[in-house]
N, C-alpha and C positions, 0 to 999 in steps of 0.2 A: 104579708102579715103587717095589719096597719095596728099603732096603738097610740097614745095620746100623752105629750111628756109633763114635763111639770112646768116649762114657761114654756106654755100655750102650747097652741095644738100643732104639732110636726108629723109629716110624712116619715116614719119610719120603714124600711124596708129589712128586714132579716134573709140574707140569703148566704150561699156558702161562702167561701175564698178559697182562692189558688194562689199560693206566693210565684211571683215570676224571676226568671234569674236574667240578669243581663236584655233584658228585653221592657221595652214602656210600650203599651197596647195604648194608642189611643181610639176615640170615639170615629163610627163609618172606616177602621182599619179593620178590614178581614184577615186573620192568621190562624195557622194552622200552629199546633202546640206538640210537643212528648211529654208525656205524664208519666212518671215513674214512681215516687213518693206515695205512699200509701193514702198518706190524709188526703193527696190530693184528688186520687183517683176516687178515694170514699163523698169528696166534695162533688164530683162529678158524678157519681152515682145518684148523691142527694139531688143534686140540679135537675137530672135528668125523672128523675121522679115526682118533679115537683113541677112550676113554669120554665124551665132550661134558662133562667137566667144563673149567674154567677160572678162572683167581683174579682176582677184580672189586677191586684195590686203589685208593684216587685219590691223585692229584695233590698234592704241595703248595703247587703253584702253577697256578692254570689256565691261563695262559700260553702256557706254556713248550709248544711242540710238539712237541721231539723231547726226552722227559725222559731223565735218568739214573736208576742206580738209587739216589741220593741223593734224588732230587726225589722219591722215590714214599714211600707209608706205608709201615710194615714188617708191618702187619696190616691184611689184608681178609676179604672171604670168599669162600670156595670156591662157585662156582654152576654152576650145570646150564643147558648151549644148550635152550631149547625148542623153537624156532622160528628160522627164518635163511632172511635174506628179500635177494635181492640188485636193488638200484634201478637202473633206466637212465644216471645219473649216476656210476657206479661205486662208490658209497658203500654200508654192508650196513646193514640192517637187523636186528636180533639180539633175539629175547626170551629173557630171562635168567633162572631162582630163583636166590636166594639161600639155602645149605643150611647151611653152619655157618662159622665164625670161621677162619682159618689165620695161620700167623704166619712171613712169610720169611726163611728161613736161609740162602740160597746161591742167587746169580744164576748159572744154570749156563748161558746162551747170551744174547746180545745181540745179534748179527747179524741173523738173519732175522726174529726175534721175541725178545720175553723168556721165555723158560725158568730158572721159577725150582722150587727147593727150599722145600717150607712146613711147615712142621709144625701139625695140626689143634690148636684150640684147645678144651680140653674145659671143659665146663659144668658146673662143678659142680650137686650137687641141695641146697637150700637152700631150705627151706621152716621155716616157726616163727609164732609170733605178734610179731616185729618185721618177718617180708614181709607180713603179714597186713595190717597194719598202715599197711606202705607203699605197696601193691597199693592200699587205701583212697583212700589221700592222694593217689595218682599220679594214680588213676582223678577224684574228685572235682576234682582240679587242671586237668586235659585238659579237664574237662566245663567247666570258667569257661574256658580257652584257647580253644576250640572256639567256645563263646556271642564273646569279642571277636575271634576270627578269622573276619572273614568269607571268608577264601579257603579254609579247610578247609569240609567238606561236614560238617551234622548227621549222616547216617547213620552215622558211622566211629565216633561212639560207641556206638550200640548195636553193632557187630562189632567192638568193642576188651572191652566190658565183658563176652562170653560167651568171650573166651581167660583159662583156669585158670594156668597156667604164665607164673610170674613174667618169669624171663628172655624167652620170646617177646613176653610181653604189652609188654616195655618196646620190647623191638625195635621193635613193631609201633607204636606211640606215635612212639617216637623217628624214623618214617620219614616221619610225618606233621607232625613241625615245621617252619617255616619258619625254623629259624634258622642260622647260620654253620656253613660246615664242617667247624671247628674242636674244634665242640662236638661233630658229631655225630660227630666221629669218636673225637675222648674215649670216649663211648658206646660205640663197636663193641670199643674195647680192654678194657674190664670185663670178663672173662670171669664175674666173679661176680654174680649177679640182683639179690641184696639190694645190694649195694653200686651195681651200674647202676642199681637204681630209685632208691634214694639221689640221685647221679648226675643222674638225668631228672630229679627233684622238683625240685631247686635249680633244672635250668636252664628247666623250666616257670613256677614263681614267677616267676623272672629275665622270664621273657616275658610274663606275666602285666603284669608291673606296669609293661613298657615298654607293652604296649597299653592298660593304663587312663590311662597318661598319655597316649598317642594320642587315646585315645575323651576325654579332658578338653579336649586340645587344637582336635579337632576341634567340640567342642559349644560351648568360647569361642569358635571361627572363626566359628560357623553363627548364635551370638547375635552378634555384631560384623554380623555380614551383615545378619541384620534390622534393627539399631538403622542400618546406613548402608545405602548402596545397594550394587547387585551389582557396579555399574559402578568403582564406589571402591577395591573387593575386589580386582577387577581388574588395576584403573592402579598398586595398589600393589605388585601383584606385579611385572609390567609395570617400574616401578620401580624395582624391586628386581632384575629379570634388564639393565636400561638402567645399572644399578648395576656389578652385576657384569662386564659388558661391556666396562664402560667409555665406551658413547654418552653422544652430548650431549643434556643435560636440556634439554626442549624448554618448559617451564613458566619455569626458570629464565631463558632466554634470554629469554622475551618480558617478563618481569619488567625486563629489563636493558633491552631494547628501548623498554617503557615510560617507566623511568626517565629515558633519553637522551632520548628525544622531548619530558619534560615541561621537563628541563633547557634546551633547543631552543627553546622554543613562546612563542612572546611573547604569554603571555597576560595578563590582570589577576592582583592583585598575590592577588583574594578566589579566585578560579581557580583560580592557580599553589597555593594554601594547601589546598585541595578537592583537585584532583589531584594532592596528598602524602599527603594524609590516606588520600583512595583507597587507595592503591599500595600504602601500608602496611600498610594491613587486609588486601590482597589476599594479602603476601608470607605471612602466616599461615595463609590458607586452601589449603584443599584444590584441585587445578587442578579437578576434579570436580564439586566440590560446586555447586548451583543460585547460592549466593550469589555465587563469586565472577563465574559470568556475568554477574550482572547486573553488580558492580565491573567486572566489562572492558568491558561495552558503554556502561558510562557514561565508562568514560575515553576508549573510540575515539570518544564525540560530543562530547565536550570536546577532543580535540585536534585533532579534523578540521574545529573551525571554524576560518574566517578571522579568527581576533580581530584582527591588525596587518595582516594583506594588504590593501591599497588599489590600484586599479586606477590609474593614470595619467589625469587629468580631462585635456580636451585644450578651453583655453579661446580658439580662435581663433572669435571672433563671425563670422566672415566662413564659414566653412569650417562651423560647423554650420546658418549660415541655409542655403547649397547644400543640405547633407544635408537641411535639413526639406523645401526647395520639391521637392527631386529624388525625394521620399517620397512627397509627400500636396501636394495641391492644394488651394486656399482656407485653411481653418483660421486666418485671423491670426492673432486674440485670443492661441492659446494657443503658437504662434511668436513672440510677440514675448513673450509670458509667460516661454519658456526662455530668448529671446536675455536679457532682462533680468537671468536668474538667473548667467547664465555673464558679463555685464559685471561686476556684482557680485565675483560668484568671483575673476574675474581679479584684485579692487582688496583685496579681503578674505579672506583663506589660510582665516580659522577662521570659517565658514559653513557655520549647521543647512542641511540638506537641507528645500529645502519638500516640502510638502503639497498637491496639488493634486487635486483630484476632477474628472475631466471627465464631463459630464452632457450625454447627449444622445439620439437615438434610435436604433434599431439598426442598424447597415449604415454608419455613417458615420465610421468609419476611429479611434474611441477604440483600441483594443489594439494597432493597428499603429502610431498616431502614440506609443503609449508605446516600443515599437521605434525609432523613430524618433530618440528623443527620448535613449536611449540608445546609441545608434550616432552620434548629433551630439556629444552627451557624452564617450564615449572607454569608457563605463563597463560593466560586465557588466549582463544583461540576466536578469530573474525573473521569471516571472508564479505570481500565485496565484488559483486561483477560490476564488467565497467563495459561490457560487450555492448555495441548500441545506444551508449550513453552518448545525447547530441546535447542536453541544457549543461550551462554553469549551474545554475541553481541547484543543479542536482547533489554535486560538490559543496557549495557556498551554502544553501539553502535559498528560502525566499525569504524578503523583508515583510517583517509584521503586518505594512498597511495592504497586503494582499489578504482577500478572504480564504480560509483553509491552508494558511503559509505553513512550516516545519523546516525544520532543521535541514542540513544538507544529509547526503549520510553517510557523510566522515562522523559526523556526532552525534547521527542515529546507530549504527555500527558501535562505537564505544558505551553508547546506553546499555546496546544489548549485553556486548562483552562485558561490565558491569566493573570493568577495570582501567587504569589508566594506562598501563604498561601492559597491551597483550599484543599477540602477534597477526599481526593485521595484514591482510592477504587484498593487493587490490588482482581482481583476476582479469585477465584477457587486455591490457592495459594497450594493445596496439591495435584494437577492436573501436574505439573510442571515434567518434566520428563532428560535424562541429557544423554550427548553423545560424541563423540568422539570433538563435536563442543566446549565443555567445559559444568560447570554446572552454570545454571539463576538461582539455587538456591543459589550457594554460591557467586552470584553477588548480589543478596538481601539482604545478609550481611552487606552489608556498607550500603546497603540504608536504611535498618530498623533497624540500631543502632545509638539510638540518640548521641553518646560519638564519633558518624564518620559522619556521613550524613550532616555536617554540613559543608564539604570537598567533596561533591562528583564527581568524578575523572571521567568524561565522556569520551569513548577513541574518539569522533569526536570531541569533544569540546577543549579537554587538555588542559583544567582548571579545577579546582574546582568551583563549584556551592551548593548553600546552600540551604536544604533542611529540616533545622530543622526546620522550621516556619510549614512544614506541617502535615494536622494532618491525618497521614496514617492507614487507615481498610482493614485489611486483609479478603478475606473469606474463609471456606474451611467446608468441610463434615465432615472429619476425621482428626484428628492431628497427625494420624499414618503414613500419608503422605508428612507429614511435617521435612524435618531433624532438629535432635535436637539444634544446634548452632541458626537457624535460629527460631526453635519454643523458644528458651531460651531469643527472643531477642522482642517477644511479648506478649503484657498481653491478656490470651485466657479470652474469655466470652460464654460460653456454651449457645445456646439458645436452649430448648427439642422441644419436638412436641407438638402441640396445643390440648388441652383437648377438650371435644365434645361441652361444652360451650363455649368454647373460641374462635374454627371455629365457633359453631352459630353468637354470635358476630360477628364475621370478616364478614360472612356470610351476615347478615343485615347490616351492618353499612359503608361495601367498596364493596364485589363482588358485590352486587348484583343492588346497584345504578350505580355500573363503567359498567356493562352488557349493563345495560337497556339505560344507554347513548352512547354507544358503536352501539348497535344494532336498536339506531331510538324508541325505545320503552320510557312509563311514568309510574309511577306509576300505572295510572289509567286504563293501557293496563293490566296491568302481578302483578297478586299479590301470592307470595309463601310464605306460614305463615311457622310457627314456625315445628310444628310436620313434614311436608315435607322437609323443611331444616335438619330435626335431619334423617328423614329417608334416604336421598339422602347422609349424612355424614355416615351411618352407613352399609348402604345395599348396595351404588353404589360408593363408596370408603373405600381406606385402605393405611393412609400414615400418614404422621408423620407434614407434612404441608397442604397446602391448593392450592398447585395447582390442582389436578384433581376433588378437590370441584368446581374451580372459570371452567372450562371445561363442568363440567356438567351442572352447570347454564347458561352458553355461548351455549351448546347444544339446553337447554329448550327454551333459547331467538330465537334462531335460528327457532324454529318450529312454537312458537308464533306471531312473525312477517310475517313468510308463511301463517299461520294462518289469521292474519288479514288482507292481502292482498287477501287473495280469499272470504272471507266471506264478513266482516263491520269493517272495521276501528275504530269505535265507542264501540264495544263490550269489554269489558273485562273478560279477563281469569283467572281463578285461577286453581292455580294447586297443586292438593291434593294428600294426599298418595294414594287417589282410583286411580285416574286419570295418574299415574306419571309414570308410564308404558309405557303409551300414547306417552313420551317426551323423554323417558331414555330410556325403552326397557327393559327387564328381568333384575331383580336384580342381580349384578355382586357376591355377597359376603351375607353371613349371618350373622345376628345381631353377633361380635364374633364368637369365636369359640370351645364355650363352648359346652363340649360332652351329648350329650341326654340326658346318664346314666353312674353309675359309675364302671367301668371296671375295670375286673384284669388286672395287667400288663400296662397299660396306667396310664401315667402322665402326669400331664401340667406344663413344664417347661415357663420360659420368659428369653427374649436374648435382648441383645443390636444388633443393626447395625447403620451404620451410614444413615441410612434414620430414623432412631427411633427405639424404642422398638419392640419385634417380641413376639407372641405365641409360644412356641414351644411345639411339643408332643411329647412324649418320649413311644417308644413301645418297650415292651421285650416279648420276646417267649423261652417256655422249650421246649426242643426235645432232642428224648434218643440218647446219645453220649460218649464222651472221658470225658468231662472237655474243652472243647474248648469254649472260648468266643470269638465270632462272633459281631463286631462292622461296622456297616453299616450307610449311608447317608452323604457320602462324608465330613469326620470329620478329624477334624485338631489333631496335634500330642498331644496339651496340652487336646484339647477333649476325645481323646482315654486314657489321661493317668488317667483323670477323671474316667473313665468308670470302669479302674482298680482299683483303689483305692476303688471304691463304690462295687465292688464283692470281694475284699480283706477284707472290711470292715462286709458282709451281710457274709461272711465264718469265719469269728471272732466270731462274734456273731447266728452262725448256730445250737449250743445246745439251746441257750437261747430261738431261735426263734423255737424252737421244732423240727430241721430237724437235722437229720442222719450227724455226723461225714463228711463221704465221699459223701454227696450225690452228689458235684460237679463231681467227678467222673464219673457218673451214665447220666450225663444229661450235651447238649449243651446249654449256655446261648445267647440266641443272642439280642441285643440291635439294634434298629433302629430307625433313629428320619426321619419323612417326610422328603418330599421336597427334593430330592436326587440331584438334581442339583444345589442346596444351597451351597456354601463351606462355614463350622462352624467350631467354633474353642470357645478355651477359658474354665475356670474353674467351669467358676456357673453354668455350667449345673449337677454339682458332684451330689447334695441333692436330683435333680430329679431323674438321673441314678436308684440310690440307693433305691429309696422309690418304682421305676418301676420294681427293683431284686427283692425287697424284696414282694411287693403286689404279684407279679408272684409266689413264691417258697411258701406261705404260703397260698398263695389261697384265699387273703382278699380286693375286691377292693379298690379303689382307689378313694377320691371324685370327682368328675367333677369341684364342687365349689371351688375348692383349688389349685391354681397356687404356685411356689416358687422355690427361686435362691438362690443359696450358696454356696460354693469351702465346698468341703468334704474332712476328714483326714483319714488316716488308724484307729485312732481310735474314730473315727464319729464327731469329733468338727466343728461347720460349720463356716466357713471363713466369712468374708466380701466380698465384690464383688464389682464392678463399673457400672454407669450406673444407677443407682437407679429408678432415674427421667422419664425417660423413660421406663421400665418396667412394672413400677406402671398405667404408660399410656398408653400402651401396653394391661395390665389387664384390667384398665376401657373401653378401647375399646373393648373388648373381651366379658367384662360382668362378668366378675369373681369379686365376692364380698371379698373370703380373700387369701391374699397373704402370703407366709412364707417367712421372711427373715432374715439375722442374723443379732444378738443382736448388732455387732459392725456398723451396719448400723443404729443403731438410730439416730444420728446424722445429717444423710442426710434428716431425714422427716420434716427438719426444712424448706424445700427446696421446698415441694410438695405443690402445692395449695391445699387449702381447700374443694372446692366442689369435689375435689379428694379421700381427704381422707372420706369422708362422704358416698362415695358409696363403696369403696376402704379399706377392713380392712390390715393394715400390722399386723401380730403376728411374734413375736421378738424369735429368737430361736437359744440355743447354741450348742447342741446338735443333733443326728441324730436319737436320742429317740425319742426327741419333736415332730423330725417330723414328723416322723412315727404316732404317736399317735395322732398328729392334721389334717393329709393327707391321713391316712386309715382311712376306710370307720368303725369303732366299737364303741361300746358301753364303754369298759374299757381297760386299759391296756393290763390287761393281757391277752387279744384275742391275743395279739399280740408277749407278752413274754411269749409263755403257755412251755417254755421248766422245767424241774424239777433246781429249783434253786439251790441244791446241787450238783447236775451233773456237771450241768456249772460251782462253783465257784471252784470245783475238777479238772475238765477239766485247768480251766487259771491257776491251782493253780500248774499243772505238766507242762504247756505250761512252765511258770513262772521259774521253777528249773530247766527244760531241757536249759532254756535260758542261764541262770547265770552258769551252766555247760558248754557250750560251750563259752561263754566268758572269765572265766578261763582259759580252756585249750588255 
């Protein structure tokens, strides 16, 4: 629609408008539009009805949804519908060219759509050696834009650098910027090329050099990243958005939280100075960084020990002897060992914690009597095994510059026990073994000497920590495994093996009620009297405590309860010696091991081991030889020397005993004790040796009834021995009624219980005469010295002068 204005004659063109949001169309740009706005889509209805032109002007405010014609530019461009596409959602789809510049003079409708008045904007033609020029600089400036844009596409340079004509070439540039709308529409108002390229170059530069500082920015972000970690990068952001927000810093908070707990924490004074020092260093570092983990896990095991928590000691002597007898049955010694410690205690506030080592063999209630013993006390309860323990560190801990270091666990143990005074169980303590890693023996040094442990010097902690409050139990089998500095620095308490009354007791009064509520069973189900418990202790074990006792009862419950589930629940069982085959299965063991009849040549010796007292046999055999003695059954070097001594002694005495001068010559002696894969050692087996040569060479047996232990001399005096307690235990299990021991062992029978000695004779003997004559099998003496007594006293009497002859000379 052309009409004619009032100065002179102008090209008017009347066509629709679409306001554009965020977007500058310029002229040869093809884009594709969303149309949603009703006027707009009404303008495009009018276009398309009409020449499909239409004026693409935008917004100067993207905002605004229903603009004025204030809010709009006053120069767009004219473009051509190509394409119009209408979507399911009722919004249009519209491809558009861009074909030249117009410039609004008159909004002539705003109702149904905008219908405006434009007047085309002409281009001038401008060509010279300053667009030449700038055509250059535009082009080489796009191509460095381009290189640090990575969201523009490389190809757009080569189809920017083949358009000749300045003014399109800038357009075409200027549609490919990413930058403000502001500029780009600056641009579209130039109607001049030379001046628009002008124009474009500054604000190319302008963008140029915000993305070199990007790509700088980015390339310090990307080295900061390598020299920390990714996770830092992160948290900083992180940070920085907890920043922004306004969240609570959660790094700061546990920093407070630290603080307050160290303020709180009654610790030492070297401690309290350590977890300051900590905290401080902490407030510096990064929450991230590897270092300060390790600062916090060292402050969470310095504040989660017990340093001032003490448990409540409860020192009524009356009320923990109850607790011990209602525990553990027999044990005096080391019952009247705690009553003594807590009479003490009651009289004396400030009291080291002893030291006690109970030593005894397995099954006989050490680890529970240290429960015990803590449960009479009032006091928390620890146990540590030390079975296999080869590192120091394990004791000490490790020093912090190790990765994944901790405490030792002496004061991971107190953590747990959550006290400073409980009763602290090192178990198996002669189990302990030692290597190239250092020795956890002689780190237990400082801890179980009360004169240091009151310092003790943890290498995670490096502090001192006090450890005298506590009242520490060692256990251990043997003390042979114990080194001596460390055994020098506790008081041992020997507990033996339980006498056959003394498992019955146990028997009734803990196994066999702890069974029967273990296994679902009552009394009223399972009744095992008395003579089946002695049977099951005699015939289907052999040990020195009461574990394979409380097994066999655990077996019987086991079959009893199968038992009453397929039968009647209602029924009850008794289980007898007829019966008990039934439950157990063939008798493992024979009442003892006491010999049928009494044999030449055989002896019944008794041994110590550290599981308890042992039977032993002792078998000798003659065969015609040199004089060689033959000593067999894997025996130790003090054993062998035994052996000698006792046929040095039986050839001393060879007139007396009625045999020939030489008859060692004449005949091989050979000694053998059972149990070949047994490794024996030790003196007191001498008395038997001797009595087993001598019963052999004279051809007199030897009683069955008669056990006994002695160290023997070359000239027959029988030693005292160790172990006592045990043997004699040993014997009564065996069933042997008298035992021979030496004279200098009377003192230990002060030691033996009573229903021991009652079945149990000891005869006291200093001599190798005595015992001869109480352990061969005769009627008088001299069955047994039948040599002619003048022979013999002729015989020593030249032995005697040939002596004193060569020690002269």
């Amino acid at each position: 629609m052309f009409f004619k204005g009032n100065k002179g004659e102008r090209n008017l063109l009347t066509v629709p408008l679409i306001p554009l949001r965020d977007i500058i169309i310029f002229p040869h740009m093809v884009v594709p539009l969303f149309v949603g706005r009703e006027k707009s889509m009404k303008a495009l209805d009018y276009a398309m009805g009409s020449d499909k032109n239409i004026l693409l002007s935008a917004q100067k405010k993207a905002k605004t949804d229903d603009p004025s014609p204030d809010d709009i530019y006053e120069v767009g461009t004219i473009g051509v519908i190509l394409q119009l596409l209408r979507l399911p959602d009722g919004t249009v789809k519209v491809l558009v060219e861009g074909k030249r510049r117009a410039r609004i003079k008159e909004f002539v409708s705003q109702e149904d759509c905008f219908m405006v008045k434009v007047e085309e904007i002409e281009e001038p033609a401008d060509e010279g050696i300053e667009t030449e020029a700038l055509i250059r600089s535009v082009l080489s400036s796009f191509e460095t834009y381009v290189k640090l844009n990575k969201r523009v596409p490389p190809e757009i340079i080569m189809s920017v650098t083949s358009i000749e004509e300045p003014g399109k070439l800038a357009d075409t540039i200027a549609t490919h910027l990413t930058v403000k709308i502001e500029d780009k529409q600056s641009l579209l108002e130039v109607p001049n090329p030379t001046r628009r390229l002008e124009r474009l170059y500054s604000i190319i530069d302008g963008e140029i050099e915000i993305l070199q500082v990007e790509q700088r920015i980015r390339q310090r972000v990307k080295r900061q990243m390598e020299r920390t970690q990714k996770e830092y990068y992160l948290s900083e952001q992180m940070k920085a958005i907890q920043k922004e927000l306004g969240e609570k810093d959660e790094f700061k908070s546990e920093i407070q939280e630290l603080e307050e707990k160290i303020k709180t924490k009654k610790m030492s004074k070297e401690a309290t100075k350590k977890a300051r020092h900590e905290l401080k260093k902490l407030k510096f570092m990064s929450p991230m960084s590897a270092e300060a983990t390790v600062v916090r896990n060292y402050l969470d095991w310095l504040l989660s020990l017990p340093w001032g928590n003490l448990t409540q000691e409860k020192k009524d002597i009356k009320e923990a002897e109850r607790v011990l007898e209602e525990d553990h049955y027999g044990l005096k010694n080391v019952k009247e060992r705690i009553l003594e410690y807590l009479a003490v205690r009651s009289l004396v506030d400030k009291m080291k914690g002893p030291i006690l080592c109970l030593v005894g063999p397995p099954g006989v209630g050490k680890t529970s009597l240290a429960k015990s013993i803590a449960r009479a006390t009032g006091r928390n309860f620890v146990r540590l095994s030390l079975g296999g323990v080869k590192d120091e560190a394990e004791i000490r801990g490790h020093r912090r510059t190790y990765i994944g270091s901790m405490p030792g666990k002496i004061i991971q143990s107190l953590k747990k026990a959550g006290s400073n005074n409980p009763v602290f169980l090192l178990d198996e303590v002669d189990k302990m073994s030692h290597d190239f890693r250092g020795d956890p023996a002689s780190a237990l040094l400082e801890v179980l000497d009360p004169e240091q442990n009151h310092a003790f010097n943890d290498h995670y902690l490096d502090c001192d920590y006090d450890l005298s409050k506590i009242m520490f139990i060692t256990t251990a089998n043997s003390v042979q495994g114990i080194p001596y500095p460390l055994l020098d620095r506790m008081e041992i308490i020997r507990i033996p093996g339980y006498t056959e009354i003394e498992k019955l007791h146990i028997a009734e009064r803990f196994l066999i009620p702890k069974q029967l509520k273990l296994h679902g069973l009552t009394p009223d189900n399972l009744e095992i009297k008395k003579p089946t418990i002695l049977t099951i202790i005699r015939r289907y074990t052999r040990e020195a405590g009461v574990r394979n006792l409380e097994r066999q009862i655990e077996t019987i419950c086991r079959k009893v309860a199968r038992e009453l589930l397929e039968k009647d629940r209602t029924i009850r069982v008794r289980v007898t010696s007829r019966n008990l085959q039934k439950y157990l299965g063939v008798p493992k063991y024979r009442h003892g091991m006491i010999e049928e009849c009494d044999e030449v040549g055989v002896a019944t010796g008794l041994a110590w081991t550290e599981f308890g007292g042992e039977l032993l046999a002792t078998e000798v055999a003659l065969v015609p030889g040199k004089g060689k003695l033959i000593i067999t059954g894997k025996l130790g070097d003090v054993m062998q020397e035994s052996a000698q001594a006792a046929m040095t002694y039986i050839r001393s005495r060879a007139i007396e005993f009625g045999l020939e001068k030489d008859f060692y010559q004449k005949l091989d002696v050979h000694i053998h004790i059972p149990e070949g894969a047994i490794p024996k050692d030790g003196p007191s087996a001498g008395i038997t040796m001797a009595t087993a040569i001598a019963s052999a060479l004279i051809r007199i047996p030897v009683r069955k009834d008669v056990a006994m232990t002695g160290e023997i001399t070359l000239r027959g005096k029988v030693l005292p021995i160790g172990g006592l307690k045990e043997k004699l235990l040993a014997a009564h299990r065996g069933g042997i009624p008298i035992v021979l021991i030496p004279k200098e062992n009377e003192k230990d029978l002060k030691e033996i219980p009573r229903q021991i000695l009652k079945k149990v004779k000891p005869v006291l003997v200093e001599h190798m005469d005595e015992v001869l004559v109480r352990a061969l099998n005769v009627k008088k003496k001299e069955d047994i010295f039948r040599g002619p007594k003048e022979e013999f006293e002729k015989e020593r009497t030249t032995r005697d002068v040939q002596t004193d002859v060569v020690m002269r000379h």
